[in-house]
C-alpha positions in Angstrom: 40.1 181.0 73.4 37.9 180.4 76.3 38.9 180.8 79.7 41.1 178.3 81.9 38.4 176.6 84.2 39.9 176.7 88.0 40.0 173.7 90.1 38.3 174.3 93.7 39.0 172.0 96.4 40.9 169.2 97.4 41.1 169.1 93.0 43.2 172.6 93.3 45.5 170.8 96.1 46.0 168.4 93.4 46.6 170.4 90.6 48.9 172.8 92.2 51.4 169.8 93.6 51.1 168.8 90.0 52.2 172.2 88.9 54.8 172.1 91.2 56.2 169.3 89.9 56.3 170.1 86.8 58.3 173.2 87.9 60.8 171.1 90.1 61.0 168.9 86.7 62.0 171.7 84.4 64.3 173.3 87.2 66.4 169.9 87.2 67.1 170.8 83.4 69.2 174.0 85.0 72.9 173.3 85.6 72.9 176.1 88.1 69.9 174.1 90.4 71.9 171.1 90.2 74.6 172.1 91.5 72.8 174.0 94.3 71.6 169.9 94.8 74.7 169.0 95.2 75.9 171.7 97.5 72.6 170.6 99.5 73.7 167.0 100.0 77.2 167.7 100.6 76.2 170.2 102.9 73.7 167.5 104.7 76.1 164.8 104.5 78.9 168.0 106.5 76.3 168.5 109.4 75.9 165.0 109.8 79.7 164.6 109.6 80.3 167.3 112.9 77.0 166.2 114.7 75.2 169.1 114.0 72.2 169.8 116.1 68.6 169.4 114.6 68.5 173.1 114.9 70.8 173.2 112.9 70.1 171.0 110.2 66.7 172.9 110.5 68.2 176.0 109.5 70.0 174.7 106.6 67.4 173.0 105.0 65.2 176.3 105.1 67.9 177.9 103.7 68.4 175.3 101.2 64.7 175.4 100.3 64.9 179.7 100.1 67.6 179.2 97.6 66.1 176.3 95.6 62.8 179.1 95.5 64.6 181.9 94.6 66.4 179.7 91.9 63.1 178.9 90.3 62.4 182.5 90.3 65.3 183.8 88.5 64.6 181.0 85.9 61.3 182.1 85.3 62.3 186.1 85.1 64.9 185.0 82.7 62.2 182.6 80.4 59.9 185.7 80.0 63.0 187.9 79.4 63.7 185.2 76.4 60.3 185.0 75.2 59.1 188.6 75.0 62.5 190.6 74.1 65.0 188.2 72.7 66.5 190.9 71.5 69.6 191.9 73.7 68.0 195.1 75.9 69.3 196.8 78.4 66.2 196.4 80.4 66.4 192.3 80.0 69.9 192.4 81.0 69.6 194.2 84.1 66.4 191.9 85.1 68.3 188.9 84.7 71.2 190.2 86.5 69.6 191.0 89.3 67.8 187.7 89.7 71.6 185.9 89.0 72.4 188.6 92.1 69.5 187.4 94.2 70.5 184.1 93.5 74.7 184.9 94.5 72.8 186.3 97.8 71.4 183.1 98.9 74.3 180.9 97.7 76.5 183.4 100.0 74.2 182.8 103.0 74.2 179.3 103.1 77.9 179.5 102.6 78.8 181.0 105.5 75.9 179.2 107.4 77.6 176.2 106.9 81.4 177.0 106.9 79.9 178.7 110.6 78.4 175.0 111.3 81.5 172.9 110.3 83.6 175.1 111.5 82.3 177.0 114.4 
């Protein structure tokens, strides 16, 4: 198989939003990343509710966008766990437990961030 050819340029710009797309695509097919999606807009729709500053708002969506990251990540971790050892392993296991932890991490964080904001 011959090598992948890479894109230089404004065409690498290009393909990597595609790319990222695709990603965001396949990420909607998670229930987990929905419902982070809907914790975002009912978190949104909260600030706006308690005149939150744009600070604020700031903060949560960078939050928000750390989580949706970390999400993707702990998709990908547990795709290659699937595809190379579907086999239950130990090893696996404890990979895609600690992505599901890095995950419960950032879900905690913007928790508190925003029972702080509503609340606070």
């Amino acid at each position: 198989m011959a090598p992948i050819e890479k894109k230089k340029g404004f065409r690498h710009l290009l393909a990597a939003g595609g790319y990222s797309f695709q990603g965001f695509m396949r990420l909607l097919k998670e229930e987990a990343f929905r419902h982070e999606l809907i914790g975002f807009v009912v978190g949104l729709v909260l600030f706006f509710l308690v005149g939150a500053s744009a600070v604020q708002f700031m903060i949560f969506v960078i939050l928000m966008l750390c989580l949706f990251g970390v999400e993707a990540l702990n998709t990908a971790v547990e795709e290659i766990i699937d595809r190379v050892s579907p086999e239950l392993s130990v090893e696996g296991r404890h990979a895609k437990d600690l992505g599901s932890f890095a995950t419960f991490c950032l879900i905690s964080s913007n928790f508190i961030y925003a029972v702080y904001v509503v609340f606070f």
